[in-house]
N, C-alpha and C positions, 0 to 999 in steps of 0.2 A: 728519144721520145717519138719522133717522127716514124721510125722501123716499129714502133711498138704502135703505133695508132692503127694501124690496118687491121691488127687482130683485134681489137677492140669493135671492130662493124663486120669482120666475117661472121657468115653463116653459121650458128650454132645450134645443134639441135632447142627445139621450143619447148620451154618447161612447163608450157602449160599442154604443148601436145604431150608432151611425156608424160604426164600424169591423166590425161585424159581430157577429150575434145569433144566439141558436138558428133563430129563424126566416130570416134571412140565408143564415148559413153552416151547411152536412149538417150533421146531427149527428153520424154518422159522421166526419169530418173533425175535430170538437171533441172525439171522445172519441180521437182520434188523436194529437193533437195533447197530449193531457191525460196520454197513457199512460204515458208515459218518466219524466216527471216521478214522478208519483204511485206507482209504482213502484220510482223513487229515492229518494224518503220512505223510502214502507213499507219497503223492505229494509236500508238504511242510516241511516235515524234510529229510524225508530217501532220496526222488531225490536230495535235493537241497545237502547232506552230502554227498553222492556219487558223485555228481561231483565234490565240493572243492575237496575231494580225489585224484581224476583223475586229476583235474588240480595239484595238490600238490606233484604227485609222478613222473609227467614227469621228467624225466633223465635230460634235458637240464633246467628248473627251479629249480629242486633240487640242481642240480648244482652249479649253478650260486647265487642263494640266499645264500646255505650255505657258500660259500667258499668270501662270502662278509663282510669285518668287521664291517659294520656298523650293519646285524644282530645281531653278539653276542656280539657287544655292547649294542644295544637292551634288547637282553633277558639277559644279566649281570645286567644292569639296576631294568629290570622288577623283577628280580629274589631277589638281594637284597633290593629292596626298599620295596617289599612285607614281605620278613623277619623281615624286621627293623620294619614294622608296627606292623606285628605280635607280636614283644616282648613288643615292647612300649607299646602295646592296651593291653598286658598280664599284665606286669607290673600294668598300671593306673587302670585294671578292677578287680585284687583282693584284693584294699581294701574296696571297694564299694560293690564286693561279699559275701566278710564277715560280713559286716553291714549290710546289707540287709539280709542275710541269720539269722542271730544270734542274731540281736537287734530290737526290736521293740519302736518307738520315732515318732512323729508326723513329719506328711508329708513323711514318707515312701512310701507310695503309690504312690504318687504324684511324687517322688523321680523316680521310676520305673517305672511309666507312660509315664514321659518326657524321658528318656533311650529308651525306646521302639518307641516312637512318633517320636525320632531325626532317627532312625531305619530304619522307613518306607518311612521316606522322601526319593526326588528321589536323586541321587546322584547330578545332577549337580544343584539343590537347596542346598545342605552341600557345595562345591564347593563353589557356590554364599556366603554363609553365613560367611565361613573360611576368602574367597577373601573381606567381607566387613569388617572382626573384625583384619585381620591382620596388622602392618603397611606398609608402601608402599615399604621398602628397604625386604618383607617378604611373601610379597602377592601373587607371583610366586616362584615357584621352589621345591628343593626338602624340607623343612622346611616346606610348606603351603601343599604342599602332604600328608607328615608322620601326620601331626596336621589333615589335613579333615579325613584321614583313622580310625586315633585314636577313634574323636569323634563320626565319622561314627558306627564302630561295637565296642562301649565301651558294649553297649547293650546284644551283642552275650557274653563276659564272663561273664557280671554281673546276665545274666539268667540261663548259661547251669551251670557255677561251681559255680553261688548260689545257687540252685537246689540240686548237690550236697553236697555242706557245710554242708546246713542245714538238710539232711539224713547221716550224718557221725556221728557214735556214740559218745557220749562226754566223755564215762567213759574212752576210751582209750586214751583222751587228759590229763584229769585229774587221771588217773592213773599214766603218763610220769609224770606230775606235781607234784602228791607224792612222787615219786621216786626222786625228786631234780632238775629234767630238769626244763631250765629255758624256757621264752614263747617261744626265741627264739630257742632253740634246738626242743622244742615241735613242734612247725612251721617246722622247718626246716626236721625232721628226723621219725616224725609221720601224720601232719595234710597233706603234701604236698603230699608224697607219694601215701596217699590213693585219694587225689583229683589229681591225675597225670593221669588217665586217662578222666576226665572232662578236665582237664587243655589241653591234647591235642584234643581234641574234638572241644574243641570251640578254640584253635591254629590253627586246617585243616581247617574250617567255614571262619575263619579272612583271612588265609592266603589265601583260594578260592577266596575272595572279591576282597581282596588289589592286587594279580597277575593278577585277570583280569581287574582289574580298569580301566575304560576308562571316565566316565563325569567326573572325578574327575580330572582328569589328562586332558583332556580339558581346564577344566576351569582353572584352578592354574598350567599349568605344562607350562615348557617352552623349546625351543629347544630340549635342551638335556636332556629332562624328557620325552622322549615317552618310553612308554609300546610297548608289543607287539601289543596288540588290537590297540592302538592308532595306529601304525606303520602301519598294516594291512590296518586301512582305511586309511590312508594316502597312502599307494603304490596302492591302489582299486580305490580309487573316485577322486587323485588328481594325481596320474603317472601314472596313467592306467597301474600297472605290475599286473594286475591279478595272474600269474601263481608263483611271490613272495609272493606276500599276501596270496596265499592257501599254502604254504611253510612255513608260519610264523604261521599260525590257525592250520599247524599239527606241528610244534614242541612245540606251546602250550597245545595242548591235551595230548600230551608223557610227556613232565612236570608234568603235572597239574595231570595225572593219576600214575606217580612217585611217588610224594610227598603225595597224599591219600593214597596212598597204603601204602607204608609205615608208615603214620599216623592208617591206621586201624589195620597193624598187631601191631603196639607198643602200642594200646590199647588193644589189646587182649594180649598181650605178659607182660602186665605190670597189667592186670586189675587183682582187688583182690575178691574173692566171702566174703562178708562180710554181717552180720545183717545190712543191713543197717532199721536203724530206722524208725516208723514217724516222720512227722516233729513234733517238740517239741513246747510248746507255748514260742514263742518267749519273751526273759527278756529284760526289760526296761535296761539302761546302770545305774549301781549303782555307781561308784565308779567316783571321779571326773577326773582319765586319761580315763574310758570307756568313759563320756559322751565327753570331749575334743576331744577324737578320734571320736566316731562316728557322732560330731558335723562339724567337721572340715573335716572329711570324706565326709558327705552328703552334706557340704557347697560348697566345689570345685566340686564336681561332677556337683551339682545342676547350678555350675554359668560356668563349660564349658560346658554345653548342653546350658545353656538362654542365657548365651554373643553372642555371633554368631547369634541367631535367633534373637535377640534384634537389633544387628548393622546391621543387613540383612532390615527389616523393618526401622532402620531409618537413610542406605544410601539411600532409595530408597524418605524420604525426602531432602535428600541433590540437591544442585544448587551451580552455581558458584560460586554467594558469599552467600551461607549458606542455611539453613534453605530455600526450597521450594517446593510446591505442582504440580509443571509442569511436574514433568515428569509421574503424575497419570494423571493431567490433560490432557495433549496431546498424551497420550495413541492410541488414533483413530487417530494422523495424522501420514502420510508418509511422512513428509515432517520435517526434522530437520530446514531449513529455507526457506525462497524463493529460489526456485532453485535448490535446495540439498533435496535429495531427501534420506530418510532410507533406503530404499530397504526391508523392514520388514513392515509389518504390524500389531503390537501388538494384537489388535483386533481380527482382521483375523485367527491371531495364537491361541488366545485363543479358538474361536468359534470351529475352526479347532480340538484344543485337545479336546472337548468337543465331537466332531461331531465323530473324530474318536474312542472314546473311550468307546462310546453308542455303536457303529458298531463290536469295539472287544471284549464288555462285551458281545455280545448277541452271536459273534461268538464261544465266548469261553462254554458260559453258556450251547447251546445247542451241540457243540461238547462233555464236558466233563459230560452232564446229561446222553446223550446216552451212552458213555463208563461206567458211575458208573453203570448203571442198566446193560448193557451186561456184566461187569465184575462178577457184583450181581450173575445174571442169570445163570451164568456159573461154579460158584465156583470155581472149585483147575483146570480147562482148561480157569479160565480169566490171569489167571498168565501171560503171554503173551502179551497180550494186558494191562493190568497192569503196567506190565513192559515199554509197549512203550510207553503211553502214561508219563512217568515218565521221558523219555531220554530229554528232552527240556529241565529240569530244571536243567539238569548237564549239560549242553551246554551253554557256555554264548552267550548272547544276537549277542554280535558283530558275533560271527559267524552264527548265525542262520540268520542274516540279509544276509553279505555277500554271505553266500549259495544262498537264494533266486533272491540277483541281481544277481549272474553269471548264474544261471539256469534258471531263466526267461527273457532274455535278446535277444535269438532271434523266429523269427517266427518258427511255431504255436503260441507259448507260448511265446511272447514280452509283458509281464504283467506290466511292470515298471512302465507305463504311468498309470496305473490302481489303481483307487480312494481307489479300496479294498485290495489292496497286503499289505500297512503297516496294517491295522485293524489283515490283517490275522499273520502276523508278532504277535506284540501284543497278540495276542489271542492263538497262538502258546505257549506262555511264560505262559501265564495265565493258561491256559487248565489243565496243575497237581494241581495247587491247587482246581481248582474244584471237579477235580474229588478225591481228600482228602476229602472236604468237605462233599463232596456228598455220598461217597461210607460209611464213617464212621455210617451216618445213616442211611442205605437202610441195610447195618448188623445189624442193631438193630431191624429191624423189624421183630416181634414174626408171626413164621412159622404158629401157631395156626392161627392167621386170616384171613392167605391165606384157611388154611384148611378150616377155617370155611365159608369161602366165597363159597369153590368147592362144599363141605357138603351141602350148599342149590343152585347150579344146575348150579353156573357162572361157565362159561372156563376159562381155566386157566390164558388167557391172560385179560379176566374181570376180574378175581378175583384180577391179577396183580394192572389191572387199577385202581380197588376199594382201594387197600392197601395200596401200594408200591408208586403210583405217587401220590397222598394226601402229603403221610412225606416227598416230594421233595420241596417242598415250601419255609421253613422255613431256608433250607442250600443253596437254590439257590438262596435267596436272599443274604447270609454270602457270598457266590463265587462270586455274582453278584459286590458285593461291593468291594473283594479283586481284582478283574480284574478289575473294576475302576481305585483302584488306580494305579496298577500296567500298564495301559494302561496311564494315566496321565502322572507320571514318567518316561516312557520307551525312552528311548536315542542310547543304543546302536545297536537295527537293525534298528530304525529309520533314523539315518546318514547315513543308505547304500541304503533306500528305498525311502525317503522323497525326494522329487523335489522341484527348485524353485520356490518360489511361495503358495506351500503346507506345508510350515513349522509348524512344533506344537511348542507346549510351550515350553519345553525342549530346541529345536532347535532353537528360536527365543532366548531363553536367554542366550546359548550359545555366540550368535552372536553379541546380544546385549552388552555382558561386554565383549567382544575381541575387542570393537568398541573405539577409544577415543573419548572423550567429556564425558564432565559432566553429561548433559543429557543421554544421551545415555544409559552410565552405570546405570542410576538413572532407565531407564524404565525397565533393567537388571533385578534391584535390585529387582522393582515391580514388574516383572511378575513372579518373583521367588515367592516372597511374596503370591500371588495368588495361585500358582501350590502349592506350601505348606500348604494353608489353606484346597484348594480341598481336598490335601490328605490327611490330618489329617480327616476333615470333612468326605472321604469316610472308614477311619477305623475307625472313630467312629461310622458309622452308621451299621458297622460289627460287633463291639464291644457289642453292644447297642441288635441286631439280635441274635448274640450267647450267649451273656446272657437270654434274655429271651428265647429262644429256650433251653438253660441248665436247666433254672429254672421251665420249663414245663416238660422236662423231666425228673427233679427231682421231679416233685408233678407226674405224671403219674406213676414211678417205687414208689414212697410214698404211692400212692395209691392203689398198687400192694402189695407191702409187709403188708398194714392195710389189707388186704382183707385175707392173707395170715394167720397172725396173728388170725382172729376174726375166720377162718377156724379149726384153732387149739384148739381154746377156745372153738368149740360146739364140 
């Protein structure tokens, strides 16, 4: 380890010089490049976040919110019921972590495929799914809560402390185990400790989810199940207390940045520098309690991720008395009977999620290509704009929405009525992962063939154009797909932007299983159905993108290191 640490601080060519620098590329050209973006910020995060503030810190709403009980019975609520998930979802997700990590047995993949697929669904499709598989004395309240949350981030432990498991070295499990310790002392007094900073890693992840829960807690929660988020829109879009609800979005920020904090210093405060391992080739289970276990392990996992998406699909064929196809069927009418009118138009709603969601993949796409490359461009002074463009995805949604209704709400800027404010919403949320996607490959591109571009007589910013926007392709289309989905699924600033009439998917199914009648809920059931096939269908088409984009640039560095190689040999 020690012969190996010195290469790890030698000089290496600069990947941000090798892609292009101040001195490289015009400045002009970096502050062009820089403009859209940072101007996306400032008007859509930083205005709209500076004014909840201002509304939030008036003396007569500070006031009044806190000194009300029905607040800290709120965030008592909010506060325990996120805990309780937390343990539970800890609980159920390590022994799935340990199988997965340590045994290799057919349909593993498969296993962690569906963990991850239940993952990315939107929340108020798990919502819809819980509310079809539970019974009806179970289907609201806090019971159908802690159950959606569970099956919701079982995903987030089974990947961050299997990840870990499976780099934990085994001779010092099996060293405890010569010495006499039994499995259980060995668990309890060697294997947990070193997995305790995984263990709270994906604890702060879970706990982030379930405290700011809000489609989940729509769709299954009842009265006296509101969240702070929930609370929030509710004192915003239905009592009109503005200056409570931005009093409730900052004592959830002070929360929410407590309990992180505290979760990062006790990963640092508890983490241990250790060999950790490669992964080992995973062993078949020998023994017939391994295979018991890991069978009976992969079985319940397996059937609470498919029960739910099973009964989700086949409440949506249920009818009054049984088995029917009407509620696919009359999808396209507004009309529950003569006379009675939905006030929804399925249809409309899907067209709608469809329409806006082309509008905030494109807006996201082209906001967050521009930051990858000015951040590129700029090296150790993108840091800044790096960094902001990254504040969205620590922000939940509900507030990023309610920012934007209070701030664009009167003239000049009464944007409400405006067809593009949710896309930009959406696209808002979306824009960090692009620019993840994006900047991870624009540093991989070797400085040599910028040079070699200058070498024969382009500018810099041709040379740029020849190299640099080519490898943008392949991960704008991986972004393109994750802002799909995540524009499909998006629910919470859409409840604060969305208008009558303009509902999306999310929103329509909402409303649709808050409705009684059989039907009703049946069309619920279905358009949930639909919005879950989209979004499975747009991560796979991500999946499918960054595999072969991996597998290209594993035959490209392949073919870099043969060349390498055959160098050495003459």
């Amino acid at each position: 380890m020690d012969r190996d640490r010195p290469r790890l601080t030698e000089p290496a060519p600069s990947r941000a010089a090798a892609i292009g620098s101040p001195g490289r590329l015009p400045r002009h050209t970096i502050v062009a490049l820089a403009a859209v973006p940072v101007v996306f910020l400032v008007v859509f995060y930083a205005w709209p976040f500076a004014t909840l503030l201002h509304r939030a810190l008036g003396l007569d709403a500070l006031g009044a919110t806190l000194t009300r009980r029905r607040t800290w019975d709120v965030a008592w609520f909010t506060l325990w019921q996120a805990v309780a998930s937390t343990a539970l979802t800890l609980l159920a997700g390590l022994a799935p972590a340990y199988v997965v990590a340590r045994y290799r047995f057919p349909g593993r993949r498969l296993l962690v495929g569906l963990l991850t697929a239940v993952f990315v669904l939107p929340t108020v499709v798990v919502g819809a799914a819980l509310l079809a598989v539970l019974p009806a004395s179970l289907e609201r309240g806090v019971v159908a809560i802690l159950a959606a949350h569970v099956v919701f981030n079982l995903a987030v432990v089974v990947r961050v402390v299997g990840v870990a498991w499976e780099h934990l070295p085994a001779d010092l499990e099996g060293a405890a185990a010569t010495l006499g310790a039994s499995s259980t002392r060995v668990l309890r007094y060697v294997t947990l400790p070193l997995l305790r900073p995984a263990i709270t890693a994906a604890g702060s992840i879970v706990f982030l989810f379930t405290f700011t829960s809000f489609g989940v807690i729509r769709i299954l929660g009842t009265a006296g199940t509101a969240t702070i988020e929930v609370e929030v829109w509710r004192r915003a879009t239905q009592l009109g207390e503005i200056g409570d609800a931005a009093v409730l979005t900052l004592v959830q920020l002070v929360v929410l940045a407590a309990i992180l904090g505290w979760a990062t210093s006790s990963q640092r405060r508890h983490g241990r520098a250790l060999a950790m391992r490669p992964v080992a080739e995973r062993r078949p289970p020998r023994t017939a309690g391994q295979r018991s276990f890991v069978g009976i392990t992969a079985g319940l996992t397996a059937t609470v991720v498919l029960v739910p998406l099973g009964a989700l699909v086949a409440r949506s064929f249920r009818g009054a008395e049984g088995f029917s196809v009407a509620a696919w069927r009359d999808l396209g009418r507004t009309e529950v009977r003569p006379g009675i009118r939905l006030g929804i138009d399925p249809i409309d709603a899907l067209v709608r999620s469809l329409q806006t969601a082309a509008w905030a993949t494109l807006f996201a796409v082209v906001v967050g290509a521009l930051a990858a490359l000015a951040i590129a461009a700029t090296g150790r002074s993108g840091r800044l704009l790096d960094a902001g463009v990254m504040l969205p995805i620590g922000t939940s949604a509900v507030t990023i929405g309610f920012g934007m209704l209070i701030t664009f709400d009167t003239p000049p800027f009464d944007w409400r009525a405006s067809w593009w404010l949710v896309p930009v919403g959406h696209a808002l949320v979306a824009v960090p992962f692009v620019v993840r996607t994006t900047l991870s490959v624009l540093r991989s591109v070797s400085g040599r063939l910028v040079e070699a571009a200058a070498t024969l007589g382009a500018s810099p910013t041709r040379a740029w154009r020849a190299v640099v926007v080519p490898a943008l392709w392949r991960p704008l289309v991986v972004a393109a797909g994750l802002a799909t989905a995540i524009s499909l699924g998006e629910f919470g600033a859409t409840s604060f932007l969305s208008r009558s009439g303009s509902e999306t998917l999310p929103i329509a199914i909402e409303r649709l299983l808050g409705r009684t009648g059989t039907l009703l809920q049946a069309q619920g059931f279905a358009l949930a159905t639909i919005l879950a096939a989209a979004t499975i269908v747009a991560v796979l088409v991500v999946d499918l993108a960054g595999r072969e984009h991996g597998g290209q640039s594993r035959g490209r560095h392949g073919r870099r290191h043969e060349g390498t190689h055959r160098a050495r040999d003459r």
